[in-house]
C-alpha positions in Angstrom: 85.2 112.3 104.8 87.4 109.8 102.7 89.3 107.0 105.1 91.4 104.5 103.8 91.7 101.5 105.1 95.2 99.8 104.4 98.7 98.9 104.9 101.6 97.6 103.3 100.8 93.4 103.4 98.0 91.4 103.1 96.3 89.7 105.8 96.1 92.3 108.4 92.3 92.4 108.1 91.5 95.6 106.2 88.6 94.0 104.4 87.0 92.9 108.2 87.3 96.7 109.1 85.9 98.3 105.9 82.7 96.4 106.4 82.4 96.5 109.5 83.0 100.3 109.7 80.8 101.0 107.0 77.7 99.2 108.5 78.0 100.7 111.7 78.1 104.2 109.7 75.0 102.8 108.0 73.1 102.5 111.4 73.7 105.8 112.1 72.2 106.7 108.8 74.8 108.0 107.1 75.1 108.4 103.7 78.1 105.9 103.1 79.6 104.0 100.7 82.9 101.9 99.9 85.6 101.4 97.2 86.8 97.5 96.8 90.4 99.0 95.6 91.8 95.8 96.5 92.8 93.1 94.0 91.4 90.5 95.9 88.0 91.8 96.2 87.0 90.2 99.4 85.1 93.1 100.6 83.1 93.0 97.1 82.4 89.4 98.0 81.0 89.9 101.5 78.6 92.9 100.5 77.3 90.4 97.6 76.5 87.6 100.2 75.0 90.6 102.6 73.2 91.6 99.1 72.0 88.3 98.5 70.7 87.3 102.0 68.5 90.7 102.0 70.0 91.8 104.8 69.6 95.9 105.7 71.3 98.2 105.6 73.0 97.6 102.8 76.1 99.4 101.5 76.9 101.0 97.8 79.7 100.2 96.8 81.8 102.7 94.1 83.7 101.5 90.8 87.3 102.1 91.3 86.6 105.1 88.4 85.3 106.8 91.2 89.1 107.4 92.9 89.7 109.8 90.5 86.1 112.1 91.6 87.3 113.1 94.9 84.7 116.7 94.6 81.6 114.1 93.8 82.9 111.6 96.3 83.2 114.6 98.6 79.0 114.7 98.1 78.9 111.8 100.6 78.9 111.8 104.6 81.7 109.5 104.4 83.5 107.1 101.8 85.6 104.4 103.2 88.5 102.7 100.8 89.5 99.1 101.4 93.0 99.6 99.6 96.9 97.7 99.9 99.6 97.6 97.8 98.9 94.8 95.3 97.4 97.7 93.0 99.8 100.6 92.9 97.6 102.5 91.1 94.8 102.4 93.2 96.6 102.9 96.0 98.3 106.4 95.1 95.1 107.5 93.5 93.2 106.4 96.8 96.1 108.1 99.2 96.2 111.4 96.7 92.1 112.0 97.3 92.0 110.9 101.0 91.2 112.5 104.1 93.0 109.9 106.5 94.5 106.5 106.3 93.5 103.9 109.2 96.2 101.1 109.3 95.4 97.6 110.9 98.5 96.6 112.6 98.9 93.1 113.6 100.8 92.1 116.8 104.4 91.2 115.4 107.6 92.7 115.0 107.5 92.1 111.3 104.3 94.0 111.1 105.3 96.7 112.8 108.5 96.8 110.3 106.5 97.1 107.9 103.9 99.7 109.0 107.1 101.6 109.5 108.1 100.9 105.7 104.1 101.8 104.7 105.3 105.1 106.6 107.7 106.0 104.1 106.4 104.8 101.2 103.0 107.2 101.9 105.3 109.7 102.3 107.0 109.3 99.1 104.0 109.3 97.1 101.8 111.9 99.2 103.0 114.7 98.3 102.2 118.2 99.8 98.6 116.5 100.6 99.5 114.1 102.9 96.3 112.6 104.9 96.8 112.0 108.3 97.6 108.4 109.5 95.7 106.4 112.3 97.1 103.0 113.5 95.8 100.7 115.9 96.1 96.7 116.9 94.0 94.1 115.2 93.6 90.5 115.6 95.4 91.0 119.4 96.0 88.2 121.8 92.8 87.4 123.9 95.0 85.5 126.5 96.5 87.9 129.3 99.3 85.7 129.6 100.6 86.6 125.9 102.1 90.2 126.0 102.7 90.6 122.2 99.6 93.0 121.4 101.2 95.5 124.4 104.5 95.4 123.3 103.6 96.1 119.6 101.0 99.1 121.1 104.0 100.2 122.3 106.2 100.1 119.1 103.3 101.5 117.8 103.1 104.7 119.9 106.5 105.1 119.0 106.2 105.2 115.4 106.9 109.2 113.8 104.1 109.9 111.6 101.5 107.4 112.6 98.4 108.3 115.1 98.0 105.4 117.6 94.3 104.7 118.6 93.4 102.8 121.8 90.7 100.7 120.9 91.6 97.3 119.6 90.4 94.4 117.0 91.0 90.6 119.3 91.8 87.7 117.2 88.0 86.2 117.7 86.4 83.3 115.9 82.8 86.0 115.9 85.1 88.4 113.4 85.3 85.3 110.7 82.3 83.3 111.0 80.1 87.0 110.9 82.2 88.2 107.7 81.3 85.0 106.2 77.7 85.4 106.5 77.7 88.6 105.0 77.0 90.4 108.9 78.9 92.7 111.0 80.3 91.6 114.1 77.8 93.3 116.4 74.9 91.8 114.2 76.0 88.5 114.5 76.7 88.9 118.4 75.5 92.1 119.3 76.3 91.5 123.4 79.8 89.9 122.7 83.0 91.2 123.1 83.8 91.3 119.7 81.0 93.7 119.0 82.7 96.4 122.3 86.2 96.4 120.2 84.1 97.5 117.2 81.9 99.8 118.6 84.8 101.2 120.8 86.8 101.8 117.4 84.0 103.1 115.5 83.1 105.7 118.2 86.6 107.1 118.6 86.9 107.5 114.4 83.6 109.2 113.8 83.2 110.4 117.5 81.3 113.5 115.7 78.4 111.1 115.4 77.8 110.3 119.1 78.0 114.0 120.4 
């Protein structure tokens, strides 16, 4: 299966969840591997510091060439693509050979105004291949006082077009201090809380694997 992993602005942590996602799906022993479709390259940067601390399992990742092989991509168990908007290029050719799109939605109105306008714009450039779209909340309060991650679940729900999964991504210091070192965030803190939003997110997008 191809997933992409984007949305319409930076900063909503799409990076975070590619790596993440793809080393769990490397504990399960699949055969994975990731496109760094994004300008910015961070999620290059965190496999080379995983690379270079020799810690297992490591991911491949794909040359952006590759988005134009979906049939030898399609050799894989699963291919996840860290992709936004800052390449349009490698965001319709990434969207055209795609299975499904996973969105990170920050808790803010403006974020869930644009999600809406990443709505239209995939379906202005899918075509009659559309994939189907997946959204959920990351980087959520933590503080059950602050109500801004339910109300945008909400908005969410609400959304036409636009899947809305339960599990959700906290705002937690264990996300960017494990990214950093070049670990997932149930390496670095395999018992933390962090670690139960990731797990809990992995197991409802390849739920195939646990049954």
């Amino acid at each position: 299966m191809i997933t992409v992993i984007g949305s319409l602005k930076g900063g909503s942590g799409k990076s975070t969840v590619t790596f993440n996602l793809a080393i769990w799906l490397a504990m399960a022993e699949c055969d994975v591997a990731v496109i760094d479709a994004d300008p910015q390259a961070t999620l290059s940067d965190v496999l080379e510091v995983r690379r270079e601390e020799g810690y297992r399992p490591m991911v491949e990742r794909l040359d952006t060439g590759r988005l134009k092989d979906r049939d030898g991509l399609g050799q894989l168990d699963e291919v996840l693509i860290d992709v936004g908007t800052a390449s349009m290029d490698n965001f319709k050719s990434a969207i055209a050979i795609s299975d499904r799109l996973v969105v990170p939605v920050p808790p803010s109105q403006a974020d869930i105004w644009s999600t809406q306008r990443f709505l239209r714009f995939i379906d202005s450039i899918a075509g009659r291949r559309k994939p189907e779209v997946f959204g959920f909340i990351n980087r959520g309060d933590t503080h059950r006082a602050i109500r801004e991650s339910d109300e945008a679940a909400a908005a969410l729900v609400s959304l036409p077009g636009i899947r809305y999964l339960k599990p959700r991504l906290s705002q937690r210091t264990v996300y960017r201090r494990s990214f950093s070192e070049g670990l997932a965030v149930f390496e670095q803190e395999p018992r933390g809380k962090g670690a139960a939003e990731c797990n809990a997110l992995a197991a409802v997008l390849y739920a195939e694997l646990l049954t």
